[in-house]
C-alpha positions as CSV (number, residue, x, y, z in Angstrom):
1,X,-29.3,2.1,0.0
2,X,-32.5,3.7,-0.9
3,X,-32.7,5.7,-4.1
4,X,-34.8,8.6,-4.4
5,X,-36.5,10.2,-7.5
6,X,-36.1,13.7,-7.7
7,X,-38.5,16.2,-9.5
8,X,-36.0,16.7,-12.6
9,X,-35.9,13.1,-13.3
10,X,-33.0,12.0,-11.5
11,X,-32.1,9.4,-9.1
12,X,-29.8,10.0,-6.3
13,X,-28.7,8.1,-3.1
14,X,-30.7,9.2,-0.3
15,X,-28.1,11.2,1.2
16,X,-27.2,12.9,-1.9
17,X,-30.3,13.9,-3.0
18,X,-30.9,15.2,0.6
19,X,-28.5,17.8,-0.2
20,X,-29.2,18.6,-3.4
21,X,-33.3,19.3,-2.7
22,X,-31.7,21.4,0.6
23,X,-29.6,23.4,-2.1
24,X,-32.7,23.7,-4.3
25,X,-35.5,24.8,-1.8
26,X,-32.9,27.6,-0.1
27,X,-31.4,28.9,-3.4
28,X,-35.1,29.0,-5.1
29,X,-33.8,27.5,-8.1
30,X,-36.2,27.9,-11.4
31,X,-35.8,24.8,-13.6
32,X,-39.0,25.6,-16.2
33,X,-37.5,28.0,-18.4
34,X,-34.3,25.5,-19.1
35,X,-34.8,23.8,-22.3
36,X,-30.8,23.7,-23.1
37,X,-29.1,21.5,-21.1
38,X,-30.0,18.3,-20.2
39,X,-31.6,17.3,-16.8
40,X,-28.5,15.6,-16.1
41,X,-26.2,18.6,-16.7
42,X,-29.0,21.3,-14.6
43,X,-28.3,18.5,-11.9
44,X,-24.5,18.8,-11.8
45,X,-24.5,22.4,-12.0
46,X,-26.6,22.5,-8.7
47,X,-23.7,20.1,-7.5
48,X,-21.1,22.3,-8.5
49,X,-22.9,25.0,-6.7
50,X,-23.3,22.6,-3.9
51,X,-19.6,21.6,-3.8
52,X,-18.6,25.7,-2.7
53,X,-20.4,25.1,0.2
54,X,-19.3,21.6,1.3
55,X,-15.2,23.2,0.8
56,X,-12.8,25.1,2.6
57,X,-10.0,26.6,0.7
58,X,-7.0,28.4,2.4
59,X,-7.4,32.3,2.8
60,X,-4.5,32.7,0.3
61,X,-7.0,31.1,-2.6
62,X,-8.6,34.5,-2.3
63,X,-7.5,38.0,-3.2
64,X,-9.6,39.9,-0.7
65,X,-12.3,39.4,1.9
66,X,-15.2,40.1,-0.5
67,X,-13.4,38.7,-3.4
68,X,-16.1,36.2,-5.3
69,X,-15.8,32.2,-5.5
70,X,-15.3,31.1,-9.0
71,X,-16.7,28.1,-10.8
72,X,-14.9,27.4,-14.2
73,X,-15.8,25.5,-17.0
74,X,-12.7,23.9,-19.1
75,X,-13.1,23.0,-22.5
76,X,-17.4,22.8,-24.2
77,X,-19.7,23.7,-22.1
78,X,-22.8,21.0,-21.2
79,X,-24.2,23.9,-18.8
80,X,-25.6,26.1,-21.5
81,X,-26.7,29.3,-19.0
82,X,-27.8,26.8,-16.4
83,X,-25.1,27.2,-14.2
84,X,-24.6,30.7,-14.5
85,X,-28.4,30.8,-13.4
86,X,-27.7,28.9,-10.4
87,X,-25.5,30.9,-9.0
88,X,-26.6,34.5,-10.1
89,X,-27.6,36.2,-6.3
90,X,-26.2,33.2,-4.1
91,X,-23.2,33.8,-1.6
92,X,-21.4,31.6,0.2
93,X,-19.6,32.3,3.1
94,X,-20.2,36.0,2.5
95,X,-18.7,35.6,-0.8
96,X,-20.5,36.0,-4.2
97,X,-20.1,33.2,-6.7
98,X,-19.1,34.1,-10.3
99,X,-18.7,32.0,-13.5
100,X,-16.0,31.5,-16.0
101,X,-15.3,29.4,-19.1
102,X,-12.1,28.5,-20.4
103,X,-10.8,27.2,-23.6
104,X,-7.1,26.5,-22.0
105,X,-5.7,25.4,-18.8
106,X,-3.5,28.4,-19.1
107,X,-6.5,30.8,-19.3
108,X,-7.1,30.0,-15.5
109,X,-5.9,32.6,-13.5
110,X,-8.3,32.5,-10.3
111,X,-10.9,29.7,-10.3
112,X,-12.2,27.5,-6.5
113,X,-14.1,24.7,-8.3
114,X,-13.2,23.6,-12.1
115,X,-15.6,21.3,-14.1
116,X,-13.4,19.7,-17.0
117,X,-15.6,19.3,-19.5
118,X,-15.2,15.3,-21.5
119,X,-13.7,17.4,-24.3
120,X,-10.5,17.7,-22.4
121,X,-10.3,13.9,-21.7
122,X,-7.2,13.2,-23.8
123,X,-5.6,15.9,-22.1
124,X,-6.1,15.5,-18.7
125,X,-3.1,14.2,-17.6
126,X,-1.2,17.6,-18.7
127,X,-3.9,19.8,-17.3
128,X,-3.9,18.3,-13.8
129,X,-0.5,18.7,-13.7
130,X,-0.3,22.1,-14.3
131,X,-3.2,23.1,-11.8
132,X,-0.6,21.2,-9.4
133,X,-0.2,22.8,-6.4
134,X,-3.1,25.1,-6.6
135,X,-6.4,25.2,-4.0
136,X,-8.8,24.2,-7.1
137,X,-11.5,21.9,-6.5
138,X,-11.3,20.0,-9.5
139,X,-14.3,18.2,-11.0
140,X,-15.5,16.4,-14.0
141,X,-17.7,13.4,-15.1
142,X,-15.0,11.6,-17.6
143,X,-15.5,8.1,-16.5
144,X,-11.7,7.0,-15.0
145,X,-11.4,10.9,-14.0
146,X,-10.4,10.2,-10.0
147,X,-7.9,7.3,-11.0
148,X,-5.9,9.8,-13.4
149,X,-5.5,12.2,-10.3
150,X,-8.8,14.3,-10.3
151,X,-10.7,15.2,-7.4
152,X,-14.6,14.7,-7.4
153,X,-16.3,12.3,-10.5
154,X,-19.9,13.1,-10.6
155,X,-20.8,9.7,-12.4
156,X,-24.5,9.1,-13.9
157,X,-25.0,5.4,-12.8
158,X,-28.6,3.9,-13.9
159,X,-29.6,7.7,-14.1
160,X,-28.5,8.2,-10.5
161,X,-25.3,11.0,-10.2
162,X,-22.8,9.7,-7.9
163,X,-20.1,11.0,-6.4
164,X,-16.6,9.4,-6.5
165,X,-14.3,11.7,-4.4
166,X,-10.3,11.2,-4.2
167,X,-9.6,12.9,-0.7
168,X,-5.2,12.4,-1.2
169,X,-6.1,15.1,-3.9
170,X,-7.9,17.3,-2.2
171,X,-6.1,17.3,0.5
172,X,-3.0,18.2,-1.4
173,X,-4.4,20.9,-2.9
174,X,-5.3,22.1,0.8
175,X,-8.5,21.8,0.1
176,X,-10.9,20.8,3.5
177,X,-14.1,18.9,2.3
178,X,-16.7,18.7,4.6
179,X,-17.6,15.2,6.0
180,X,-21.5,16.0,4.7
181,X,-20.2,15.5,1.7
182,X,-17.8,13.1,1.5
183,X,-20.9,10.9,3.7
184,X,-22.8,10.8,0.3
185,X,-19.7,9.8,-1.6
186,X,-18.0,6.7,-2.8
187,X,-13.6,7.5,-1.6
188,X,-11.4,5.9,-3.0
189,X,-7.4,6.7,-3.7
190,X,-6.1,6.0,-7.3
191,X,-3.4,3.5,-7.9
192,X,0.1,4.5,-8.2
């Protein structure tokens, strides 16, 4: 598969990056002011931005129509303001996106996409199961993070992010991904 360099220093497969640069030249996204995080991290956060396009979640996810699309952050934040920046003007789906950062799993009250941050590692196993049942995309880069139950892995590989998706989970969140997506993405179902 060919690998592609992208201008923040990157490499992604083909597909992947094709997505990414999409997400990058329509949101007009201003990387030289963004010392904090690492390239790495301002590369997942377009990802996590990227991932509320590429999902469906059931209308009861939502409180209203116009009600926004949240992207949390559980446990320390890699993001710094990056992610926040992102998303600050973008809409998807006639929706506004809005960010939120938790310190506990039972500080979420409405969040679409969660990025568990490595802090939460040794907890993981409790905080899945109580977001069980709920239409969260859940995400994190924690290196064994599908085969515990999670969702979408974004895993640096060679300084290449790849994506590790778990469909069964998804799906029993009723959560649609779109098959864009999941084209650029290893699947795979964790063992029993």
């Amino acid at each position: 598969m060919a690998r592609v360099l992208g201008s923040r220093g990157v490499q992604a497969s083909a597909g992947t990056w094709c997505v990414v640069c999409g997400l990058l030249l329509l949101g007009g996204l201003d990387a030289s002011a963004q010392t904090a995080p690492s390239r790495e991290y301002q590369v997942k956060a377009v990802f996590l931005f990227n991932f509320a396009q590429f999902v469906e979640w059931p209308p009861a996810a939502f409180a209203s129509a116009n009600s926004p699309i949240v992207i949390g952050v559980l446990g320390e934040n890699p993001f710094g303001t990056y992610l926040d920046e992102t998303v600050r003007g973008e809409q998807v789906n006639n929706r506004p996106l809005a960010v939120q950062r938790y310190r506990r799993v039972d500080e979420i009250k409405t969040c679409h996409v969660l990025f568990i941050s490595r802090s939460e590692t040794n907890h993981l196993e409790q905080i899945l199961a109580s977001l069980k049942g709920r239409s969260i995309l859940i995400v994190s880069d924690d290196e064994d993070f599908v085969q515990r139950g999670g969702m979408i892995r974004l895993a640096t590989v060679q300084n290449k992010i790849r994506l590790i998706v778990n469909v069964d989970a998804a799906k029993a969140a009723n959560l649609t991904i779109s098959s864009k997506l999941l084209r650029a993405a290893e699947l795979m179902t964790p063992s029993k």
